[in-house]
N, C-alpha and C positions, 0 to 999 in steps of 0.2 A: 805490404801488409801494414809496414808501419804508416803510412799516409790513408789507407781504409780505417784503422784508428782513428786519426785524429781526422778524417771528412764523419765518421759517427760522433764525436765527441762533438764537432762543432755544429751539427744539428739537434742534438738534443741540448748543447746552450742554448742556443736560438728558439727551441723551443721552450728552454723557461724564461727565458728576458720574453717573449712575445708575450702582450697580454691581450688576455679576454676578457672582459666584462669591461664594467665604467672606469673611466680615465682615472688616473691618480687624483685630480684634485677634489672627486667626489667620493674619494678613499679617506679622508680629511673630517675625524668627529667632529668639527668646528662646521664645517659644510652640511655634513648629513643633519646636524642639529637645527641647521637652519632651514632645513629644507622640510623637516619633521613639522617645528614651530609654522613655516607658511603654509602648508598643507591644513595643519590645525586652525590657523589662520582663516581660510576661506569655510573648511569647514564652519567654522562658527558663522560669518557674514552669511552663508547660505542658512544656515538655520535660525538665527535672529531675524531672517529678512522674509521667514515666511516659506522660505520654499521647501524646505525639509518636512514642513507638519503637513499631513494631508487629516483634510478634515476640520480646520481649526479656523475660525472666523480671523475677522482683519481685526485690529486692534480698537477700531474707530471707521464707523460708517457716515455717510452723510441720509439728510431726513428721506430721498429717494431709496437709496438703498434699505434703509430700516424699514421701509413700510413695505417690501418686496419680502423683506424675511419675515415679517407681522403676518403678510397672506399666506406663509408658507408654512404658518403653525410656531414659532419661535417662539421662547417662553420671554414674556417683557415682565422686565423688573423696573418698577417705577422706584427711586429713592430720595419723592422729595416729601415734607412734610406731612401731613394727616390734613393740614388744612388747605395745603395747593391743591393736593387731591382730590379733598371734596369739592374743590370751584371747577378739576373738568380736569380725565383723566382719558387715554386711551383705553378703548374695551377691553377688557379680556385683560389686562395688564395686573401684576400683581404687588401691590404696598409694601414694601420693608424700607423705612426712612433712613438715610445714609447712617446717620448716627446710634442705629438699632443694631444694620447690616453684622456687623458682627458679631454680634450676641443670638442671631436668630438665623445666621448663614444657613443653619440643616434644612430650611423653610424652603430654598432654593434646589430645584430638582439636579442632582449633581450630572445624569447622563445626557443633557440636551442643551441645547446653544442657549444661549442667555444673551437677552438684547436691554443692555442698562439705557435708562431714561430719566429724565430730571427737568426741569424748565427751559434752560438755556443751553445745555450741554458740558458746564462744569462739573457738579456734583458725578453726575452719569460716569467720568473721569473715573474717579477717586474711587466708586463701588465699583467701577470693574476694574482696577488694579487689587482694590478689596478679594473677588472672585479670581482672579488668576491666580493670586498669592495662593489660596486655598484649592486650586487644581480644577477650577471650573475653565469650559470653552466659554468666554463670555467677549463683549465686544461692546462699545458705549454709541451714541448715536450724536453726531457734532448737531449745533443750534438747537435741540433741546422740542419740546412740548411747543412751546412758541411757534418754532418754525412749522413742525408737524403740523399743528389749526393753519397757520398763513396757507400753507400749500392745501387745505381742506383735505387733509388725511380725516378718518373719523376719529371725534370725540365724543366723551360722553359729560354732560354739563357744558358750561361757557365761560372762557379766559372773562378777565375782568377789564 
């Protein structure tokens, strides 16, 4: 009787020493902490890099791609002076000069893609860090109005 005793006793030790679930050292706040932070970690590179937003333009296209979204109805926002624009401007495009941009942002239709434009593709930068700040989808086009006439995108008037 007394050794059926103590064979029950020594299996219900054994079954609390046995463990189940993850090993001791991922028992360890110092570890789950860190494993919380990398998790968070990627999460972020995955959604700074684009791939978490659906729907949301690239940050910067080149002059091919922008005229692809031009035929596709895109609203262009030109933001360079009143006088570049009268020498020759993309059709359909619409005037707010960089330095306006903010004082007249409601001008800019908040639910549809905004394709920023400017001569060279500096300015274009800066109005669409302007529009994102403010929760617009918007996206700048590299080499600018320049490049657009070289490649004979249309224009309306003639670079100088």
């Amino acid at each position: 009787m007394r050794a059926k005793c103590l064979e029950e006793k020594n299996i219900r030790k054994s079954r609390l020493t046995t463990h189940s679930g993850p090993p001791t050292f991922f028992r360890r706040p110092a570890v789950q902490l860190a494993m919380v932070l990398f998790i968070a970690f990627v999460a972020y590179l995955i959604a700074s890099s684009g791939g978490g937003r659906t729907g949301a333009l690239a940050r910067e296209v080149s002059v091919d791609e922008a005229y692809a979204m031009y035929q596709s109805g895109v609203f262009v926002l030109d933001v360079r002076t009143q006088e570049e624009w009268d020498e020759y401007h993309a059709p359909n495009a619409t005037l707010i000069p960089l330095e306006q941009l903010q004082a007249h942002i409601n001008e800019v239709p908040k639910g549809r893609e905004i394709l920023v434009v400017c001569r060279s593709g500096n300015r274009s930068q800066e109005g669409r860090d302007i529009l994102l700040a403010a929760g617009y989808n918007a996206t700048s086009m590299t080499g600018g109005l320049k490049e657009w006439y070289a490649k004979g995108y249309p224009i309306e008037g003639a670079p100088p």
